[in-house]
C-alpha positions as CSV (number, residue, x, y, z in Angstrom):
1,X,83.1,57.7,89.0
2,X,86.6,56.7,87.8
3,X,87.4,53.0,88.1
4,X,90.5,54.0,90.2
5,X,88.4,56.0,92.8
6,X,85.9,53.4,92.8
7,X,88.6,50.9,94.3
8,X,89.8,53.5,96.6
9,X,85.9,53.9,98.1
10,X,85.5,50.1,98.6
11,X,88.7,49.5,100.3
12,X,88.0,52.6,102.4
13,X,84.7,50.8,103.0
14,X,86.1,47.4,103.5
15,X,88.9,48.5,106.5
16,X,85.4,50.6,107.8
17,X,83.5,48.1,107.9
18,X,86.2,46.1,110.4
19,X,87.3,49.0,112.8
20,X,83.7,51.2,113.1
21,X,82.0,49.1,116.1
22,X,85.3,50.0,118.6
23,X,86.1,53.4,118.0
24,X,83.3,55.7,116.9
25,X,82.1,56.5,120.1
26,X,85.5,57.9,121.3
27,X,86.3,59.8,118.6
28,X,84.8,63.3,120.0
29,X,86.1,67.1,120.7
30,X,87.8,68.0,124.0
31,X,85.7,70.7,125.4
32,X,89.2,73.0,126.6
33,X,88.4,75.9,128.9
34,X,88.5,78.8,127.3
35,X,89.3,81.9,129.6
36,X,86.7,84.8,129.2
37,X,88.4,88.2,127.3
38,X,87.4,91.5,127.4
39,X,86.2,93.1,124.7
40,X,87.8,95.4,122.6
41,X,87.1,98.6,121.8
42,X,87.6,98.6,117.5
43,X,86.6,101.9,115.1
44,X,85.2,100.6,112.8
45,X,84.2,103.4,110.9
46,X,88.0,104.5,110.3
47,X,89.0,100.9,109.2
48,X,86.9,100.9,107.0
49,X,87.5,104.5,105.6
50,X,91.6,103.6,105.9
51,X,91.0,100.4,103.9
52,X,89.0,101.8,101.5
53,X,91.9,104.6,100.8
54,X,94.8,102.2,100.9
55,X,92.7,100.4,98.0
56,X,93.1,103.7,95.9
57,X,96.8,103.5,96.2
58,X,98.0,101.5,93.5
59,X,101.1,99.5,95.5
60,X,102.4,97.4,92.5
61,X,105.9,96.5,92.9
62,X,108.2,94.7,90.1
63,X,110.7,92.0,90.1
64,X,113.1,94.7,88.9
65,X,113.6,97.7,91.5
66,X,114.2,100.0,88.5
67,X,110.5,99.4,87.1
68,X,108.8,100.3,90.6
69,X,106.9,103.2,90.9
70,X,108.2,104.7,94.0
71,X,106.4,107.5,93.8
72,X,103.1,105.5,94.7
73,X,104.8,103.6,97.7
74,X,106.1,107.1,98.7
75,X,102.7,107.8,98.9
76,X,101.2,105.0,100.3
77,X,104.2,105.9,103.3
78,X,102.9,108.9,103.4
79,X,99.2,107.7,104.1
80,X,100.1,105.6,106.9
81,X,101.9,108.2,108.4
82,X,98.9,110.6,108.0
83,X,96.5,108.0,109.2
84,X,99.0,106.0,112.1
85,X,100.4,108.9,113.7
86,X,100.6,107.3,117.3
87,X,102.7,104.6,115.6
88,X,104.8,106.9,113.8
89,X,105.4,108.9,117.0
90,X,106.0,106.0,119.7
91,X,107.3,103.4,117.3
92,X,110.9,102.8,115.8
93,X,110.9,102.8,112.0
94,X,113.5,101.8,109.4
95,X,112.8,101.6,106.1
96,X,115.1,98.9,104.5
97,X,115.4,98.6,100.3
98,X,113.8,101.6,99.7
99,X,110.1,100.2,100.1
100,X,109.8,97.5,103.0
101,X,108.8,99.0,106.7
102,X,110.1,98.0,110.2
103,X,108.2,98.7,113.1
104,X,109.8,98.2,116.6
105,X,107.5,98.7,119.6
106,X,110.2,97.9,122.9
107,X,108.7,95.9,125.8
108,X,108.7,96.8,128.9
109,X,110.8,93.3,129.9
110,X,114.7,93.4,128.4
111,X,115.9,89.8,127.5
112,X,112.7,88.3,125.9
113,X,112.3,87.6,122.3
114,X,110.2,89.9,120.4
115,X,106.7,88.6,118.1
116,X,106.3,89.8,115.1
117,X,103.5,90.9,113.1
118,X,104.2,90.3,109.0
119,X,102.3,92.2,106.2
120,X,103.0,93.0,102.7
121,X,102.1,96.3,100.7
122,X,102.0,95.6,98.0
123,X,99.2,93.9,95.4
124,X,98.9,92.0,91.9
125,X,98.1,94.1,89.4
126,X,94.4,93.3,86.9
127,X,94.9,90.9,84.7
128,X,94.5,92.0,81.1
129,X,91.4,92.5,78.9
130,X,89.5,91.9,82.5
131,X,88.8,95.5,83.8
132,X,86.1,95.4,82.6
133,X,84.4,92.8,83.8
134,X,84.8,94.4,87.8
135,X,81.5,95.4,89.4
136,X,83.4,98.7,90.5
137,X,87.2,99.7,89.4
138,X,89.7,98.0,90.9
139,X,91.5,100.7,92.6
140,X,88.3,102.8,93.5
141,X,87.8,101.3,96.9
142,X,84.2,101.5,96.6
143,X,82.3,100.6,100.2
144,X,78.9,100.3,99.5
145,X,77.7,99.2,102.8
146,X,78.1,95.3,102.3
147,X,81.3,95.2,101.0
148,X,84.9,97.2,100.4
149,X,85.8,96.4,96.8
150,X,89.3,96.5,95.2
151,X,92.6,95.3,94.6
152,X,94.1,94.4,98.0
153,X,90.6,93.7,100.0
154,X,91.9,90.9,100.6
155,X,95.5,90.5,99.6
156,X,96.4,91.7,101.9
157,X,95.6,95.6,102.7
158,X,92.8,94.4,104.8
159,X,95.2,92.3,107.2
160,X,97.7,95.5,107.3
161,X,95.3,98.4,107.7
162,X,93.8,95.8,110.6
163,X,97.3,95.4,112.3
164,X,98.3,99.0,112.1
165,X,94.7,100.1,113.4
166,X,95.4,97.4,116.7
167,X,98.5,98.6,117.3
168,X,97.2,102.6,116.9
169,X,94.5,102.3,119.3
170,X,96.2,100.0,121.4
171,X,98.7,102.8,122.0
172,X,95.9,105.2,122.7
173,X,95.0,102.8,125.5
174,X,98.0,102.9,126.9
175,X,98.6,99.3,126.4
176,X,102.4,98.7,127.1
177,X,103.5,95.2,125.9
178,X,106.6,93.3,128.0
179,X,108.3,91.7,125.0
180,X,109.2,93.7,122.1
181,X,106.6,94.0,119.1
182,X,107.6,94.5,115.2
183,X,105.5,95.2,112.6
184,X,107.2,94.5,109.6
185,X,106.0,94.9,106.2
186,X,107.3,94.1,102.9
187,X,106.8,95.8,99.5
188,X,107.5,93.5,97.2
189,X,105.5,90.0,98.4
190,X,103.8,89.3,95.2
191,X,106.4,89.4,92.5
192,X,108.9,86.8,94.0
193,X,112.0,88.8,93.4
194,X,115.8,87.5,94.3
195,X,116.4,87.2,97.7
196,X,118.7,90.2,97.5
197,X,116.0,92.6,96.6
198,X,113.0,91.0,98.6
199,X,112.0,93.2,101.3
200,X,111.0,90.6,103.9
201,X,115.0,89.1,103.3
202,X,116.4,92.2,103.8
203,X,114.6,92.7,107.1
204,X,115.5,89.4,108.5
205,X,119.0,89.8,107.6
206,X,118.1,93.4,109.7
207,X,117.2,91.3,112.6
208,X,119.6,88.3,112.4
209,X,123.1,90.8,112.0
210,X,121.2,92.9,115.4
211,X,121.2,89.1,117.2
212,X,117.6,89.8,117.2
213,X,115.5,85.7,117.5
214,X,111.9,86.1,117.4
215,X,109.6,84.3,119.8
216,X,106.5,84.1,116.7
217,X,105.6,85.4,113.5
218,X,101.8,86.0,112.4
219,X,101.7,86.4,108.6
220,X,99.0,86.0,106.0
221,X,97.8,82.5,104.5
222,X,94.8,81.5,106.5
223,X,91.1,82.6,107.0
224,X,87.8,82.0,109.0
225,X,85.8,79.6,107.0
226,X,82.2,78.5,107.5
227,X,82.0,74.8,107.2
228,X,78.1,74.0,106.6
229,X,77.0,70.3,105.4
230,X,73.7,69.9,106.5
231,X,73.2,66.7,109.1
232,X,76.8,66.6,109.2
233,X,79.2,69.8,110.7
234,X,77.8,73.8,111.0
235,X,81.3,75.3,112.2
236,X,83.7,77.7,111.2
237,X,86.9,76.7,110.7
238,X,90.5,78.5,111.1
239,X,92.5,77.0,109.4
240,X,96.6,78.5,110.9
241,X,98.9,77.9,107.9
242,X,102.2,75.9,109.7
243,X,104.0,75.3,106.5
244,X,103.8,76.3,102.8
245,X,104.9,74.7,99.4
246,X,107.9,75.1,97.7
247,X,107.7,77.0,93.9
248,X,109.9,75.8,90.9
249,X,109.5,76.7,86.9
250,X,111.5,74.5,85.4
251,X,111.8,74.9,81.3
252,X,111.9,71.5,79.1
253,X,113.0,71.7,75.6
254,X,114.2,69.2,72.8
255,X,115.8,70.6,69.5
256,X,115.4,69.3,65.8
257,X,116.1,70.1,61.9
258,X,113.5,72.4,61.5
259,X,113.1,73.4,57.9
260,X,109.8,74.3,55.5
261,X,106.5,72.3,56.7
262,X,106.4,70.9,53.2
263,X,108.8,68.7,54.0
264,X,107.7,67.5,57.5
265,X,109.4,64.7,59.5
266,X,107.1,62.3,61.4
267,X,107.8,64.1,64.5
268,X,108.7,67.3,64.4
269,X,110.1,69.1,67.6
270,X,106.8,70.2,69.0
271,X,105.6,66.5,68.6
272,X,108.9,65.1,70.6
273,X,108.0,67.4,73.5
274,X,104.9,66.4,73.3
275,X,105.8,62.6,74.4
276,X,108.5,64.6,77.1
277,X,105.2,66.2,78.7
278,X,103.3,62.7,78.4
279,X,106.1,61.3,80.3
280,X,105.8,64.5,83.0
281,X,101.8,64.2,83.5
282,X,101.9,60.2,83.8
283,X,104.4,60.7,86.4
284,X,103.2,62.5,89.0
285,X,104.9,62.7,92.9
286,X,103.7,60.5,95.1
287,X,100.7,61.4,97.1
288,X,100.5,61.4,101.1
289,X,99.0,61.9,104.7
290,X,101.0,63.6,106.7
291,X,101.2,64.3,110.2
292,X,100.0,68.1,109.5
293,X,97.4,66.7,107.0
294,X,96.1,63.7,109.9
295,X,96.0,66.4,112.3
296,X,93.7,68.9,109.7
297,X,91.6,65.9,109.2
298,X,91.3,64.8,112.9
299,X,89.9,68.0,114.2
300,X,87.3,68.5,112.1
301,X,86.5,65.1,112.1
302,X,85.8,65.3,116.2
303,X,83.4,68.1,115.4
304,X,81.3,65.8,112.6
305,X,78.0,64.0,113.4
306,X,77.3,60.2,113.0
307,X,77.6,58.2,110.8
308,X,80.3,60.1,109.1
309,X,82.0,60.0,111.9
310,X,82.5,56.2,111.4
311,X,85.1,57.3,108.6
312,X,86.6,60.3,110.7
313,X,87.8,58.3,113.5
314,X,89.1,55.6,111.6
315,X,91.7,57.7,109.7
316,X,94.6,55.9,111.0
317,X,93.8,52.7,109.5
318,X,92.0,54.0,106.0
319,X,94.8,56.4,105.3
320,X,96.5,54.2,102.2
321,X,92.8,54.4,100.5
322,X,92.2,57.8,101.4
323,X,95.7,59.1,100.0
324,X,94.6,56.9,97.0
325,X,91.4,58.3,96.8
326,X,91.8,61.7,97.1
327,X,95.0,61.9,94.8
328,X,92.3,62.4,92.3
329,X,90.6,64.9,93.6
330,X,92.6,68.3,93.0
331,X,92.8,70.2,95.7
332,X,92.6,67.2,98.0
333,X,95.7,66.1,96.0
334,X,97.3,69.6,96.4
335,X,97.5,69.1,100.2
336,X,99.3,65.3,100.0
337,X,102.1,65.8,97.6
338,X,104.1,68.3,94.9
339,X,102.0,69.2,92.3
340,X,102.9,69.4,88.8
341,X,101.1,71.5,85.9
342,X,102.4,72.3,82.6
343,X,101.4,75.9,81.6
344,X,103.2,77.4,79.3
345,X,104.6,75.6,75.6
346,X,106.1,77.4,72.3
347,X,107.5,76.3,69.3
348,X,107.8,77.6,65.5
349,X,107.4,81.2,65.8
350,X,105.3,80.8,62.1
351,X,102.8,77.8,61.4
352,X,104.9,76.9,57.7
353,X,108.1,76.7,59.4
354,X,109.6,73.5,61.6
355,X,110.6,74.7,65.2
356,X,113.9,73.9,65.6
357,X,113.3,74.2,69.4
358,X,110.1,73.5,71.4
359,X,109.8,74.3,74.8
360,X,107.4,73.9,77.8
361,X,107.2,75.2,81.4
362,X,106.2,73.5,84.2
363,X,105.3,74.8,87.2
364,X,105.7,72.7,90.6
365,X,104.9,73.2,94.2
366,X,106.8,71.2,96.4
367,X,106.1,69.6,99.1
368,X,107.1,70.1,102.8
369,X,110.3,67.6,103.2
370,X,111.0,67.4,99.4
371,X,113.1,70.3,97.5
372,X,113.6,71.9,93.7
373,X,117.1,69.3,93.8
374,X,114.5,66.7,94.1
375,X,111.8,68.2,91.4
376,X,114.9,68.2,89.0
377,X,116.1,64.6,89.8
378,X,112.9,63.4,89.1
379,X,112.3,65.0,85.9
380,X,116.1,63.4,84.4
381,X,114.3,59.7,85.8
382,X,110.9,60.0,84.4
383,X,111.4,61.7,81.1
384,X,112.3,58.6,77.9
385,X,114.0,61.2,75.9
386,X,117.4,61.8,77.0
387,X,118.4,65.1,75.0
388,X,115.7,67.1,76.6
389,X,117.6,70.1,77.9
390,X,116.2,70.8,81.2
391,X,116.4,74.4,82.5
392,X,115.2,75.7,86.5
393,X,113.9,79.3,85.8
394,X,114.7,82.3,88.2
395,X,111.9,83.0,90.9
396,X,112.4,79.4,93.0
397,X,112.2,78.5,96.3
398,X,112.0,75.1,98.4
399,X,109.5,74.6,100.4
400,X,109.1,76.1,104.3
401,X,109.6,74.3,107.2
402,X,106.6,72.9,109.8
403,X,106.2,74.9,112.9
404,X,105.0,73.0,115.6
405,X,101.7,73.4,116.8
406,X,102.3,72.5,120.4
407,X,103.9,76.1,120.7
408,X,102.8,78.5,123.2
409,X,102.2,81.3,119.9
410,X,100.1,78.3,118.3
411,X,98.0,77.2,121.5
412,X,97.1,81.1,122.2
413,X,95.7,81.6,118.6
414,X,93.7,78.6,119.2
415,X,92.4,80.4,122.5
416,X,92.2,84.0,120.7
417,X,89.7,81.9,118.3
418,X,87.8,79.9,120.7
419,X,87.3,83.1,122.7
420,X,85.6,84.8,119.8
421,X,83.2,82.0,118.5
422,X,83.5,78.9,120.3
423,X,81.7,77.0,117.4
424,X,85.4,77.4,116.1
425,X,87.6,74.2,114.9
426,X,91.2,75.3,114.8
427,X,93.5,73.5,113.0
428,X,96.8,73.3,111.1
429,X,96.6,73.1,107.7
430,X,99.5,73.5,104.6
431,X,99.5,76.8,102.6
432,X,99.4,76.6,99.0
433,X,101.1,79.8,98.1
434,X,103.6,81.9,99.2
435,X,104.5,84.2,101.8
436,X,106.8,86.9,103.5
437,X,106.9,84.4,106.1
438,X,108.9,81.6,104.9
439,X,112.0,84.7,104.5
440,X,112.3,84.6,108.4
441,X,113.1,81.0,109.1
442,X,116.7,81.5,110.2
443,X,115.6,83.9,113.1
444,X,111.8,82.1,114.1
445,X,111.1,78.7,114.8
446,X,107.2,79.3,115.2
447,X,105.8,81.1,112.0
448,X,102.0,80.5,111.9
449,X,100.0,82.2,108.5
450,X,96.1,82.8,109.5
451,X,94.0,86.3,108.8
452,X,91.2,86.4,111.3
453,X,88.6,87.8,109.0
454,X,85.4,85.5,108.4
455,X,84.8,84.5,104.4
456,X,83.3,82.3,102.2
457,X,85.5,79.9,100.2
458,X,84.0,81.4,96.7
459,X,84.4,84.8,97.9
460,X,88.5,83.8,98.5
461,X,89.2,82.8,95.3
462,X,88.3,86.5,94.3
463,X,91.6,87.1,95.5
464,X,94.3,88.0,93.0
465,X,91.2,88.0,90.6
466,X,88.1,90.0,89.8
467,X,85.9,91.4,92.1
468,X,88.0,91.0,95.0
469,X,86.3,92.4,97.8
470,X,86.0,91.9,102.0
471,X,82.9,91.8,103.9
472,X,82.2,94.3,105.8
473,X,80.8,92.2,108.5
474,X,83.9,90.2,108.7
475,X,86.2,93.5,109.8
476,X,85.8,94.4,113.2
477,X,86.3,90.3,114.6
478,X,89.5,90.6,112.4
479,X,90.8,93.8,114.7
480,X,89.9,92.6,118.0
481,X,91.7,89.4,117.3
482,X,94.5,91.4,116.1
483,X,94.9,93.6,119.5
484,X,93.9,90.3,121.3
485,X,96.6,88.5,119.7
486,X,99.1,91.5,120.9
487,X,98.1,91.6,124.1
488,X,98.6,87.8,124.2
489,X,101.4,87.2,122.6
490,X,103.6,90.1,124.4
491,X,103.4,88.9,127.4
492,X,106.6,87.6,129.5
């Protein structure tokens, strides 16, 4: 263990040691009364033969509009309105930038503000030299009774085809909601274009110019995830996304001479920005509990046994050696302050020739509370070498805001959850990545990012890589929390 961590353990162990006796006994879960919910009638058979389709519809979209195959969006439009016909019938649509979808299902009630449900169409397309390596092709939507396989089982076609089949048999129910209900989903999620060709902008700026302010937004970001340490917790935890991270690419360069390689300087260009990205890695942001990251770590700590509950309900006092601890630990570290990872470096464009530039790109992801002026301003203080040329790349964004999770949109997830599986924790956590979502901050206050389909944390990180694929087992919870959450959430 690192000397470092070894110092955070002991203090943690030292403030333990003098708070434990008082508080541990306290520190357990509310039992809340969870109202009883019918159940919901889901077809699972055409889910799973409309997800399996949509997989075989290759929705890649491009930063530049001119190098997007319509054509396959066309006919992935085309799908849903084979497939969705209710919704196409009964249902306002406008399609905005060519590619992005708005859904408007009127209320029953004039003067309330609508929800909205977000998805995105599109998907990341297979890394190179890595076909290969898929169990079945990526865009083959093989279901072979355990599992639907592709590109998009997970990000995110499984989260739309679910919303679109809750809001098609929910029609043929006759289910009439008071407060209006939009379905909105963007085409072009994944490739982070400018805010003038994004589809999710563009459909807020629809909304905001109509005076249109939305009571709650549902997006992707979140998952059911089965939390299993022997002796200690067996829950599943969903974990609602209430903020996500900023994204910067910022560019660092130094010039020199160049020349032959025969005649090398001690430090050639490539060996300056080498001391530049020294000065970057030894500097990283500070790392931090916040109030969204105490709250995370407070409600799973009410559902752990003794003794590590000793730790859990001490958090208050051991948070300076936790955030010390932990800033070590990667992804721990990822949730408590702006990361910072150099991934991308050139020089001499031959190995006998002297770069006369040398470049590197760093990639952030900023914080809640911090922004890309802030990334930038701390780059010109921490870097020695004063003629590095310092460049922000297109494709950034600060970071969201928090929505609150004393909301009524929040508090009904929470029950939709608890109603399903009462061995649920539900809690607020920060999303890593990016989403539609953050788009509609200046018409919704209460944006929460969770997909309600049960998977294990190794089978997530399939997503955007090979072998992506969704349970089958997971599918039909994920619809009935879908038509729950309409039913819910539409409500005066």
């Amino acid at each position: 263990m690192d000397k470092k961590v070894k110092i955070a353990v002991a203090a943690a162990a030292g403030a333990l040691a003098a708070s434990v006796p008082v508080r541990a006994a306290f520190h357990t879960e509310k039992k809340a009364e969870v109202p009883e919910m019918p159940a919901e009638n889901v077809d699972l058979a055409r889910y799973r033969k409309n997800l399996s389709d949509a997989i075989r519809i290759p929705t890649i979209a491009n930063k530049d509009p001119e190098k997007t195959d319509w054509a396959v969006f066309d006919r992935f439009h085309a799908f849903l309105r084979e497939r969705y016909p209710l919704m196409h019938e009964k249902l306002e649509l406008t399609v905005i930038n060519r590619g992005a979808l708005m859904f408007r299902w009127k209320g029953s009630v004039e003067g309330l503000d609508p929800i909205a449900l977000l998805s995105h169409q599109d998907v990341v397309p297979v890394s190179e030299g890595t076909l290969g390596d898929w169990t079945h092709p990526p865009f083959d939507g093989v279901d072979d009774g355990e599992f639907i396989w592709g590109r998009g089982a997970l990000d995110m076609k499984n989260h739309l085809i679910g919303v679109m089949e809750s809001v098609e048999t929910l029609l043929a129910e006759g289910f009439q909601p008071e407060r209006d209900v939009y379905i909105l989903l963007g085409h072009n999620e994944e490739v982070m274009c400018a805010n003038e060709e994004s589809g999710a902008t563009a459909m807020c700026a629809y909304l905001k110019e109509r005076g249109v302010h939305l009571d709650c937004i549902i997006d992707e970001g979140g998952a059911i995830l089965p939390v299993n340490v022997k002796g200690v917790i067996n829950k599943d935890l969903a974990g609602i996304g209430v903020a996500e991270k900023g994204y910067a690419d910022i560019e660092v360069a130094v010039h020199a001479k160049g020349g032959h390689s025969s005649q090398a300087p001690n430090h050639t260009a490539l060996g300056k920005l080498a001391n530049v990205i020294r000065d970057i890695e030894n500097h990283q942001f500070k790392a931090k509990i916040s109030p969204m990251l105490m709250e995370l770590f407070d409600r799973i700590g009410r559902n752990v046994s003794y003794p590590v509950r000793l730790v859990t309900c001490n958090l208050k006092l051991l948070k300076p050696a936790l955030a010390f601890g932990l800033s070590y630990v990667p992804p721990a570290a990822s949730m408590m302050r702006t990361t910072t990872g150099v991934t991308m470096a050139s020089g001499s464009p031959q190995a006998n020739v002297l770069p006369q530039r040398a470049s590197a790109v760093v990639n952030f992801r900023i914080y809640p509370g911090q922004t890309v002026e802030d990334v930038l301003a701390h780059l010109k203080k921490v870097i020695r070498y004063k003629d590095v040329e310092i460049n922000l790349l297109p494709g950034w964004k600060n970071p969201s805001l928090i929505s609150p999770t004393d909301s009524r949109a929040f508090q009904k997830i929470g029950m939709i959850c608890k109603s399903m599986n009462p061995n649920t924790i539900v809690a607020p956590y920060l999303v890593m990545g990016g989403t539609d979502a953050c788009h509609y901050q200046p018409v919704c206050e209460n944006i929460y990012r969770y997909s309600p389909f049960r998977v294990s944390t190794s089978l997530l990180l399939t997503t955007h890589g090979t072998n992506e694929r969704i349970p089958i087992d997971s599918m039909e919870a994920g619809i009935a929390f879908f038509k729950r959450y309409i039913r819910e959430l539409s409500k005066a």
